[in-house]
N, C-alpha and C positions, 0 to 999 in steps of 0.2 A: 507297172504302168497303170494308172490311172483311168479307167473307162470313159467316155463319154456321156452316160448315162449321171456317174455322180459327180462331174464337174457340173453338168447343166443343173445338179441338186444344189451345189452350194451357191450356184454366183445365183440361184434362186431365193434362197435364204440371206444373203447379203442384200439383194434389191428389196427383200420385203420389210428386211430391219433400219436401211436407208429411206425406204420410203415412209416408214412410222414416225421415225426422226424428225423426217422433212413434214410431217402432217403435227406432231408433235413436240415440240422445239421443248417445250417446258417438262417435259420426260427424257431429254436429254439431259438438261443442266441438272435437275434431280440428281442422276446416276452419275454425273461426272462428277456430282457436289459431294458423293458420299466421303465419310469417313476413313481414313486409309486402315486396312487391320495389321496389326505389326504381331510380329512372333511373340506367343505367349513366356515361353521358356527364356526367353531374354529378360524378362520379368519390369517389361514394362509398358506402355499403354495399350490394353487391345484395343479401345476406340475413342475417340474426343472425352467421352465421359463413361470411358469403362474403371476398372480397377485394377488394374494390374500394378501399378508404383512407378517406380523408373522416373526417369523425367524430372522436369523443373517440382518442387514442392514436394515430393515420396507419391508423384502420381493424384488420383482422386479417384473419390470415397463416399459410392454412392450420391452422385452428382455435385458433390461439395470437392471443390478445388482444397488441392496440399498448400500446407502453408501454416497461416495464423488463423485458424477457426477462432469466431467471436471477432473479427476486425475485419469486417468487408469493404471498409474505407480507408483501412488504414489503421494504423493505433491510434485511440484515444488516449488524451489527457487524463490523466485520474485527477478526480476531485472529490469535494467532502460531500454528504449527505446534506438533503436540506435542514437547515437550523443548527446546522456547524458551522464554526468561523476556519478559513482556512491561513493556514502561514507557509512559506513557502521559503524550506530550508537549504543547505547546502548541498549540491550536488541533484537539486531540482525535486529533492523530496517534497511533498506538500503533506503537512501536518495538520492533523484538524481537529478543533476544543470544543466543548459547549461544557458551559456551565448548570449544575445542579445548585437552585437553591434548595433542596430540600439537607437540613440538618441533624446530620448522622456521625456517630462514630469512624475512622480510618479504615476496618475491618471492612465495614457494612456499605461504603460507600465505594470502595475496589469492588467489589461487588456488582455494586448496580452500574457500573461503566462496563463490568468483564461482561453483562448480561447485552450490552451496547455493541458487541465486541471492539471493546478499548479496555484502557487504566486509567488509572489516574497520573497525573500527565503532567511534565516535566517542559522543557528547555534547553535548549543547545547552546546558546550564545546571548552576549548582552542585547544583544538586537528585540530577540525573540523577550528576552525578559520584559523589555519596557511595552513591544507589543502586545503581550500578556496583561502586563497591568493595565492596557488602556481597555484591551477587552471587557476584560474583569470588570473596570470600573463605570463601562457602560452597558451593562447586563445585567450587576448585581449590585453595583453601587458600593459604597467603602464597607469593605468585611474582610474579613483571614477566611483565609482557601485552604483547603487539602492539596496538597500535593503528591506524585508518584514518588516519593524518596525517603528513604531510612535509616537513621544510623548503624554503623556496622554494629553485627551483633559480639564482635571480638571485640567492644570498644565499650563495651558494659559491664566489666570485670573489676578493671585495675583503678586501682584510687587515682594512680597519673593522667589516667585519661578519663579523669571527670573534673570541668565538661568537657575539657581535650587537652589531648600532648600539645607540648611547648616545640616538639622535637617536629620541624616539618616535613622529614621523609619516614615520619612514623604512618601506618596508616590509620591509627587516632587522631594525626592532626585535624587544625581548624580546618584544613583545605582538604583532606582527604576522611573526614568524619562521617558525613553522610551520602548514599550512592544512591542515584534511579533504580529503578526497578522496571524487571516485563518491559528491559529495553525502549523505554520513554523517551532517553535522550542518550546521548553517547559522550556527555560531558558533564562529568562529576565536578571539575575544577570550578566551573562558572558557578555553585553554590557558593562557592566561598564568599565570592566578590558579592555578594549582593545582602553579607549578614547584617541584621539589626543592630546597629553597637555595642550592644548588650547583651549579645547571643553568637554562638551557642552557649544556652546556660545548664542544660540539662536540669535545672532547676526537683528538686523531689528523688534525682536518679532514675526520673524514668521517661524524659521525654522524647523518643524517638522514632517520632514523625515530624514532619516537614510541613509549613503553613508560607503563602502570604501573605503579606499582611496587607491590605491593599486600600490604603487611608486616602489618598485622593494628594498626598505629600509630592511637589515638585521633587525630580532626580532623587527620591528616597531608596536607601536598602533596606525593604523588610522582609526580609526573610527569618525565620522564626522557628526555633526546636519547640514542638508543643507533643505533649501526652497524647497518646494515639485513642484512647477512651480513658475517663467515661467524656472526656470533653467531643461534642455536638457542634460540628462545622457544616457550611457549606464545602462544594468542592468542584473541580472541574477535570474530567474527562479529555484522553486523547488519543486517538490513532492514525495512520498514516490511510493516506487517502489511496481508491483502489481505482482501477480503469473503468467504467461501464458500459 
């Protein structure tokens, strides 16, 4: 049974932390505002901004909310770098070119795109070709480009397949002769379509690299097997654009 002595102690201690309250309102909501603490070993939030995990996102980490670090708005669009032209492919990829006039060798000019981080750079569909050519032709004016693409090297052997098999499920034919590279494009076929009449020539037995030919010709095909050195092209770079 309970004395009289320490009931008069506690309903003392209750009137003095009622009376703080009532002199202090804003040290209430404070204390009622706190943070709820939840079981560690549950393994998940100790407090609004602790670390434990659990929870929406794997928890948070060091005041940074779980989720998509780098996107505090949301994801961003990717796009090209300034003084790249952007094209915008199937499936909402967006692909992005700049042209180099400086005139180099096939080698040397993969090169100075991989140093960009890109290639030398390719196309997906008729679409993308004609938009090609008009960039090309307002950037650097009528000249043959370098392109990302190379004849097979199984296709440099056999007398039949110079400058290609007749046979169209060989893969020396005209349609299946030369392939992108470093993943440029993911459509080998649409070379075909766009060959110069009088190409593929393979002309010498050694032309395999890939040009346009970019003359300023209404609805022309030029596209062009040419020697990969010692002939000195312009050439145009590309890579898929990134989020920032």
């Amino acid at each position: 049974m309970l004395n009289s002595g320490f009931l008069l102690l506690v309903s003392f201690s209750i009137g003095v932390r009622a009376n703080i309250f009532d002199c202090y309102p804003e040290l209430r909501a404070k204390l009622e505002d706190r943070p709820k603490t939840q079981n560690k070993g549950e393994g998940r939030q100790e407090d609004l901004y602790g670390g434990y995990g659990g929870g929406h996102g794997g928890g948070h980490n060091n005041g940074n909310h779980g989720g998509h670090p780098g996107y505090p708005g949301g994801h961003q669009e990717a796009s090209c770098p300034t003084g790249w032209e952007s094209y915008k492919r199937k499936g909402n990829r967006i692909w992005c070119y700049k042209v180099n006039k400086i005139r180099t060798v096939w080698e040397k000019a993969q090169l100075l795109c991989q140093a960009e981080g890109a290639s030398l750079s390719g196309f997906e569909s008729d679409e993308e070709y004609v938009a090609l050519q008009a960039y090309l032709l307002k950037n650097l004016g009528k000249s043959q480009v370098f392109l990302g693409a190379k004849r097979r090297a199984v296709c440099n052997t056999k007398p039949e397949d110079d400058p290609y098999n007749e046979n169209a499920a060989s893969p020396c034919s005209k349609e299946n002769l030369f392939e992108w590279v470093n993943g440029v494009s993911n459509n080998n076929l649409v070379i075909s379509r766009h060959w110069d009449p009088i190409n593929p020539s393979n002309k010498k037995h050694h032309e395999y690299c890939l040009t346009i030919m970019n003359y300023g010709y209404v609805n022309n095909n030029m596209i062009n097997d040419i020697d990969c050195a010692p002939r000195k092209l312009p050439f145009v770079c590309g890579k898929f654009a990134k989020a920032i």
